[in-house]
C-alpha atoms as an extended CHARMM CRD file, in Angstrom:
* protein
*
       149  EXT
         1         1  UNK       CA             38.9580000000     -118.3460000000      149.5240000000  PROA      1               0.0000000000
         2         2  UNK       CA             37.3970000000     -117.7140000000      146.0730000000  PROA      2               0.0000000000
         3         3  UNK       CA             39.1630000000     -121.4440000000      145.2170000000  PROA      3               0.0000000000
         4         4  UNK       CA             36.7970000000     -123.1210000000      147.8910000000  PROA      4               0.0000000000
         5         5  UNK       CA             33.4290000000     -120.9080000000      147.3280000000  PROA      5               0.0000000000
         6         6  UNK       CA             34.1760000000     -121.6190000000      143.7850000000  PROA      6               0.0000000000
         7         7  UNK       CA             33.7720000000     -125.7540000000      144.6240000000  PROA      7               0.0000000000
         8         8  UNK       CA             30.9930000000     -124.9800000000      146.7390000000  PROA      8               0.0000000000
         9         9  UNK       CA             29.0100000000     -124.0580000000      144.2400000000  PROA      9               0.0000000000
        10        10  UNK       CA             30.3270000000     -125.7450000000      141.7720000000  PROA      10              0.0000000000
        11        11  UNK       CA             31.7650000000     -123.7400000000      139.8140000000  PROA      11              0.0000000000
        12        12  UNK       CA             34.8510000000     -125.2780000000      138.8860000000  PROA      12              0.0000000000
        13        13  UNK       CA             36.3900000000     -128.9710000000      139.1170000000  PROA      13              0.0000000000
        14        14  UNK       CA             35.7890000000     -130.5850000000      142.1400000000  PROA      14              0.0000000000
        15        15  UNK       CA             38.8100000000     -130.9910000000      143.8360000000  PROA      15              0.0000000000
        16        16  UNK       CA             40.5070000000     -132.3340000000      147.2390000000  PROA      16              0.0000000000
        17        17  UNK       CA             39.1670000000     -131.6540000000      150.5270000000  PROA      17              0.0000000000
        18        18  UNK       CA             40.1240000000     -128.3640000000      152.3900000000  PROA      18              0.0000000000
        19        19  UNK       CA             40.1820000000     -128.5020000000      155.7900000000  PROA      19              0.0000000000
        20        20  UNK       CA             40.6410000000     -124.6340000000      156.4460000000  PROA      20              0.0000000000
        21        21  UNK       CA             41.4580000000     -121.3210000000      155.1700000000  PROA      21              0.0000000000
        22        22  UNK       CA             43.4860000000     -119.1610000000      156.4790000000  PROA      22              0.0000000000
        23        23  UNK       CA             43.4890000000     -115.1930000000      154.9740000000  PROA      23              0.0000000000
        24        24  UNK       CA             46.5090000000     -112.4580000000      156.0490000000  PROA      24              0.0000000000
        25        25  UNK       CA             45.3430000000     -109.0920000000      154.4670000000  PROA      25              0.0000000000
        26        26  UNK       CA             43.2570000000     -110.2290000000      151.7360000000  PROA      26              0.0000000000
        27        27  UNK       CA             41.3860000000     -108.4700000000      149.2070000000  PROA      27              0.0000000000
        28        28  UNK       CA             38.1790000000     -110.2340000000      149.6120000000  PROA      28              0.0000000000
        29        29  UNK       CA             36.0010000000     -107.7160000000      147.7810000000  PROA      29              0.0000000000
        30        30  UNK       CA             36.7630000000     -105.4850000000      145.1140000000  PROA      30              0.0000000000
        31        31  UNK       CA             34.5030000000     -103.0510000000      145.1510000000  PROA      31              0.0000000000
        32        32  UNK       CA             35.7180000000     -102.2890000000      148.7570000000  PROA      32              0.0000000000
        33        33  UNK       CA             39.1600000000     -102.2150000000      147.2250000000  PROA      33              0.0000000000
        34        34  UNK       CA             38.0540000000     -100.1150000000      144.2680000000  PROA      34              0.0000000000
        35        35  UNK       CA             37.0120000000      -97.0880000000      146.8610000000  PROA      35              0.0000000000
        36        36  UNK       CA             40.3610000000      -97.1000000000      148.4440000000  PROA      36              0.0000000000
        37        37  UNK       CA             42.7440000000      -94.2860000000      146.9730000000  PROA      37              0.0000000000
        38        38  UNK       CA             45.4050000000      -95.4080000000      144.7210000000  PROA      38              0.0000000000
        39        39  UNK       CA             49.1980000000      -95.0370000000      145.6380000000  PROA      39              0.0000000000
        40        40  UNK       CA             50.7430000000      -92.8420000000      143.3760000000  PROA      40              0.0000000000
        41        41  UNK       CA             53.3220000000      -94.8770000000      142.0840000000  PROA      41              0.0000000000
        42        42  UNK       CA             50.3630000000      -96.9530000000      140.8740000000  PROA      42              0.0000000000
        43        43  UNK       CA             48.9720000000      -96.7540000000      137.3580000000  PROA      43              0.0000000000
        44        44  UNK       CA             46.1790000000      -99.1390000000      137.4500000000  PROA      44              0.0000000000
        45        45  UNK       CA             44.5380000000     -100.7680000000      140.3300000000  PROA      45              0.0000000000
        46        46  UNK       CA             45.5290000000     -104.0470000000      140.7600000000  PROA      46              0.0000000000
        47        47  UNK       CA             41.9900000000     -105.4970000000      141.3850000000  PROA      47              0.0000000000
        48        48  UNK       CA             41.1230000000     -103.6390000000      137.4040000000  PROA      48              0.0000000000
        49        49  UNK       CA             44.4050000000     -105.3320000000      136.2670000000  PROA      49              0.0000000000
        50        50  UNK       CA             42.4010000000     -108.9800000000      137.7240000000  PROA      50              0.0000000000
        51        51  UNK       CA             39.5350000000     -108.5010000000      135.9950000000  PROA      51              0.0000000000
        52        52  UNK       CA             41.3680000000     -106.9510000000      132.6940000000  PROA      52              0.0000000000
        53        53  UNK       CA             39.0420000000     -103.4620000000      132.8280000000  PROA      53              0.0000000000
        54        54  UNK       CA             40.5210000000     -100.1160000000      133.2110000000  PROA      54              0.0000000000
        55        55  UNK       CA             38.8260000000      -99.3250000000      136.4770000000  PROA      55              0.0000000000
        56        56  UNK       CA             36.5010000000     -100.6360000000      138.6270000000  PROA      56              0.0000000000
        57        57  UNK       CA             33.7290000000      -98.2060000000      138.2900000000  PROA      57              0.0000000000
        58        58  UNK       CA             31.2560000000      -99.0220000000      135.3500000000  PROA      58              0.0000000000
        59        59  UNK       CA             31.9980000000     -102.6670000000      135.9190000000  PROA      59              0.0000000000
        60        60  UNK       CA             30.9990000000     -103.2800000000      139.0720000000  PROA      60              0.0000000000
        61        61  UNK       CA             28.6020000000     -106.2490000000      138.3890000000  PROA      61              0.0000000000
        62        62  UNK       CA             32.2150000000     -108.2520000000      137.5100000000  PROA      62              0.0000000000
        63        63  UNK       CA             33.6790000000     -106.8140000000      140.5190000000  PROA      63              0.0000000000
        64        64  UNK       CA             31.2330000000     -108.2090000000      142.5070000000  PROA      64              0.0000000000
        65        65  UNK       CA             31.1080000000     -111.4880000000      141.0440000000  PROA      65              0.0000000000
        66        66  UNK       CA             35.2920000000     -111.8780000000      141.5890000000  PROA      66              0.0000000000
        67        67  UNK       CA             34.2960000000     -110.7550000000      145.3350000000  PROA      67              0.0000000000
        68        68  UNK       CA             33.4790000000     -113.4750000000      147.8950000000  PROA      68              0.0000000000
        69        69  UNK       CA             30.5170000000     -112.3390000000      149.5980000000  PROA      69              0.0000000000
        70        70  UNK       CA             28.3340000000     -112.7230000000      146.5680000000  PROA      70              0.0000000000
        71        71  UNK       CA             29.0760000000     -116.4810000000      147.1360000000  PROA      71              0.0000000000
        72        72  UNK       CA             28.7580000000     -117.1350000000      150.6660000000  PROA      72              0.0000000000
        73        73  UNK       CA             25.6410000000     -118.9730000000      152.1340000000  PROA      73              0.0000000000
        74        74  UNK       CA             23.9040000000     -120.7580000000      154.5930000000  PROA      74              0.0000000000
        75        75  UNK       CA             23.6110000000     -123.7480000000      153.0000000000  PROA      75              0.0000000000
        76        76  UNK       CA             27.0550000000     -124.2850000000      151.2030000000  PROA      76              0.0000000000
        77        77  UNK       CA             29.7440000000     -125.8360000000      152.9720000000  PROA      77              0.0000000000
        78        78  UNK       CA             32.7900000000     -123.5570000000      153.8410000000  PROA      78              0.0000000000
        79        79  UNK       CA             35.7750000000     -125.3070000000      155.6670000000  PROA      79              0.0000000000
        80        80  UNK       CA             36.9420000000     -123.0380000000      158.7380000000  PROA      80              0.0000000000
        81        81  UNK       CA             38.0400000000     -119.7820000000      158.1180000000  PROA      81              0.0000000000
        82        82  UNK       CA             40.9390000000     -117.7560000000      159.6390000000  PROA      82              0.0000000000
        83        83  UNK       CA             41.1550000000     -113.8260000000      159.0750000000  PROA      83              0.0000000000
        84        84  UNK       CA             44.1050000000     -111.7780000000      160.3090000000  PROA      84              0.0000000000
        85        85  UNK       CA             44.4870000000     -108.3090000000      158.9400000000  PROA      85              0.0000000000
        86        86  UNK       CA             45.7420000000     -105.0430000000      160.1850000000  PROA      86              0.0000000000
        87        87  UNK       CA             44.0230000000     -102.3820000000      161.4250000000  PROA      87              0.0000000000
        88        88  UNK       CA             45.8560000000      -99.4650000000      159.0970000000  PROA      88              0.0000000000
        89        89  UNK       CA             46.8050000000     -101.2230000000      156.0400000000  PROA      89              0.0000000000
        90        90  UNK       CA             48.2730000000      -99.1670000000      153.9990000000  PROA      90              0.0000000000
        91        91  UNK       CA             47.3240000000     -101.4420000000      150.9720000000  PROA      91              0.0000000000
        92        92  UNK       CA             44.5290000000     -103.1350000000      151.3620000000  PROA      92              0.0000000000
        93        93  UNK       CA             41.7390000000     -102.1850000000      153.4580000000  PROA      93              0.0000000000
        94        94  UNK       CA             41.2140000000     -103.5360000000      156.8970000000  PROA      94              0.0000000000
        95        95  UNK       CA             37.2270000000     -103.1290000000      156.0910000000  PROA      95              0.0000000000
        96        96  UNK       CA             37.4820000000     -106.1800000000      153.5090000000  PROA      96              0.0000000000
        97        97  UNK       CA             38.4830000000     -108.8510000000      156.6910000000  PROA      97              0.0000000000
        98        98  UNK       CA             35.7000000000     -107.0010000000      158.4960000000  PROA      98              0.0000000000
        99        99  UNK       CA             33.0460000000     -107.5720000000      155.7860000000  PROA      99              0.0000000000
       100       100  UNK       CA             34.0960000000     -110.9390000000      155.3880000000  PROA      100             0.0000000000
       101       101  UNK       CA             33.7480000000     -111.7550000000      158.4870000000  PROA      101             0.0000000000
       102       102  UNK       CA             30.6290000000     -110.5520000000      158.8740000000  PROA      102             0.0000000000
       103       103  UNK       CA             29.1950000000     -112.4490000000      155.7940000000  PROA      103             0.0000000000
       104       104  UNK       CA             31.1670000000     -115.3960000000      157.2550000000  PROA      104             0.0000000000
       105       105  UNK       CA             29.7920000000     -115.3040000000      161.1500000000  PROA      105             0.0000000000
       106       106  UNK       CA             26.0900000000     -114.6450000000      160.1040000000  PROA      106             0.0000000000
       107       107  UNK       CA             25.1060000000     -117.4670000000      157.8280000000  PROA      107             0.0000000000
       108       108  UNK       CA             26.5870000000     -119.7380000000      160.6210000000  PROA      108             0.0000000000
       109       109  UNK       CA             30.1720000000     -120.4370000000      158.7450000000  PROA      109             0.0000000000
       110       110  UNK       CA             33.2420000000     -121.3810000000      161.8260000000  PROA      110             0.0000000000
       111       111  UNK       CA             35.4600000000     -118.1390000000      161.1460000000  PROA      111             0.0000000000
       112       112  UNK       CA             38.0520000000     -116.4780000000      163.6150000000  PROA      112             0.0000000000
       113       113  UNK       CA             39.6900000000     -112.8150000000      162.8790000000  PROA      113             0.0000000000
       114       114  UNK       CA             42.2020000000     -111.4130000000      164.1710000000  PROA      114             0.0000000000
       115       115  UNK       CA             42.7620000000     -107.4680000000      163.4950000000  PROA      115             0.0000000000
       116       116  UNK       CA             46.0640000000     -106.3310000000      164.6120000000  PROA      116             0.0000000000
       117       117  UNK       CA             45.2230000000     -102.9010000000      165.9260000000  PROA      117             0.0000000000
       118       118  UNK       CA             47.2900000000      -99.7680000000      165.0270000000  PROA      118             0.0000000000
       119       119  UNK       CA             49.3600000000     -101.7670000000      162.8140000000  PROA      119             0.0000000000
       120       120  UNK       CA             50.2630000000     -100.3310000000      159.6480000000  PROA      120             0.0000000000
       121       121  UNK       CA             51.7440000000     -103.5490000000      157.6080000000  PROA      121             0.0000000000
       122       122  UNK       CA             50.2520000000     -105.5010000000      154.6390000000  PROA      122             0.0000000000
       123       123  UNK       CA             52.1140000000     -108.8150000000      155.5650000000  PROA      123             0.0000000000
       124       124  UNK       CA             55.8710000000     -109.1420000000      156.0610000000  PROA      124             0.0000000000
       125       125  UNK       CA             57.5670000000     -108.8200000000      159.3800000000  PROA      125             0.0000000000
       126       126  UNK       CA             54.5040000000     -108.6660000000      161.4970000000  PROA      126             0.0000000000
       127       127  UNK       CA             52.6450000000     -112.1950000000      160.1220000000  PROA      127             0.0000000000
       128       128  UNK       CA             55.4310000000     -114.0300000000      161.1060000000  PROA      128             0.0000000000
       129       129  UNK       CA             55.3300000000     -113.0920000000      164.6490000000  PROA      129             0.0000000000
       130       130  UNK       CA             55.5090000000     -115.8880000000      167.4510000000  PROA      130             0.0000000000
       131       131  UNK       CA             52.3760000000     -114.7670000000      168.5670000000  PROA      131             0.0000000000
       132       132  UNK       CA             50.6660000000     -114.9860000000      165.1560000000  PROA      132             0.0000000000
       133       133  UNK       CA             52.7760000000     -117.9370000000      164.0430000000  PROA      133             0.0000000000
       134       134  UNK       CA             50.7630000000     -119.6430000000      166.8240000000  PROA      134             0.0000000000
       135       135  UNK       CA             47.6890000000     -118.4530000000      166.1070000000  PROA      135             0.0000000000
       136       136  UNK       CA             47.6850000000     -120.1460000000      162.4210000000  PROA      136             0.0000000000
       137       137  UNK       CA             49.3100000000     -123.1330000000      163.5320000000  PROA      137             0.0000000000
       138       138  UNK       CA             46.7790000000     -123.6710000000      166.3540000000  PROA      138             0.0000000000
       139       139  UNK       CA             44.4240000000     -123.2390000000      163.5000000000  PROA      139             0.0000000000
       140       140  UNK       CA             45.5260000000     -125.4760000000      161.0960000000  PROA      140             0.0000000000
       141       141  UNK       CA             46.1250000000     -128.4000000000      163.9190000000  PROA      141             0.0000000000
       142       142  UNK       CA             42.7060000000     -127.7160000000      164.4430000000  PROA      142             0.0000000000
       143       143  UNK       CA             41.2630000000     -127.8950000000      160.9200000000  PROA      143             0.0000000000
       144       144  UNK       CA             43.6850000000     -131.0210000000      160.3300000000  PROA      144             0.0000000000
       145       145  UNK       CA             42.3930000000     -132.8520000000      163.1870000000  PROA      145             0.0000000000
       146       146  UNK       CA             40.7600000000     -136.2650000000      162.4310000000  PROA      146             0.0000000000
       147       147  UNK       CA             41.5490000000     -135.8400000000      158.4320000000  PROA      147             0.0000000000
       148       148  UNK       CA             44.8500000000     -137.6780000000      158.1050000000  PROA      148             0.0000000000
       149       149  UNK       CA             46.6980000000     -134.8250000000      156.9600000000  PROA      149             0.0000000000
């Protein structure tokens, strides 16, 4: 996701055209991440390990520019989005789909989520489901459509 806000805007070499997204549990903002209590066999938080600080707090101005909603708008073009996340992840928040989506749906972006309520997985067993398997390929046949790909 940060790959295509990043050529939105810009921000990095241009490269080919992307006809969707599709995100399963992602960490989409890390200041949402950085409130979320850290497992104990944890010694850093993985989102300080990205952005090479020792914690979040005190840096929260990089935080939020490694986050995506400080790059979605109106005006930029965002390929279609598909969210799928689980209600009680146990490692990264549900509440960072939600936000997302939120950004996504009000400045008019095509974005579908999917929370998986009362399920307690971060990926594994549960995304490859039939019934979620066909939910991302009924997505990407739809992105694909009229591209070639």
């Amino acid at each position: 996701m940060m790959s295509v806000l990043f050529n939105a805007h810009g921000l990095c070499k241009e490269f080919p055209n992307i006809t969707g997204v599709v995100l399963e549990s992602a960490s989409t903002d890390l200041l949402i991440c950085a409130k979320a209590a850290l497992p104990a066999w944890l010694k850093i938080r993985p989102s300080a390990a990205l952005l090479r600080v020792e914690q979040i707090e005190g840096n929260e101005e990089l935080a939020q520019k490694a986050s995506c909603g400080m790059y979605i708008r109106e005006e930029i073009k965002i390929p279609p989005v598909l969210l799928i996340h689980s209600e009680c992840d146990p490692v990264v928040s549900v509440e960072n789909s939600r936000v997302l989506y939120n950004q996504l749906f009000s400045t008019h972006h095509e974005v579908d989520y999917y929370e998986l309520e009362g399920n307690k997985a971060h990926g594994g067993a549960t995304y490859y489901d039939d019934g979620i398997l066909d939910i991302i390929q009924a997505f990407c046949n739809s992105s694909c459509r009229g591209t070639g790909v």
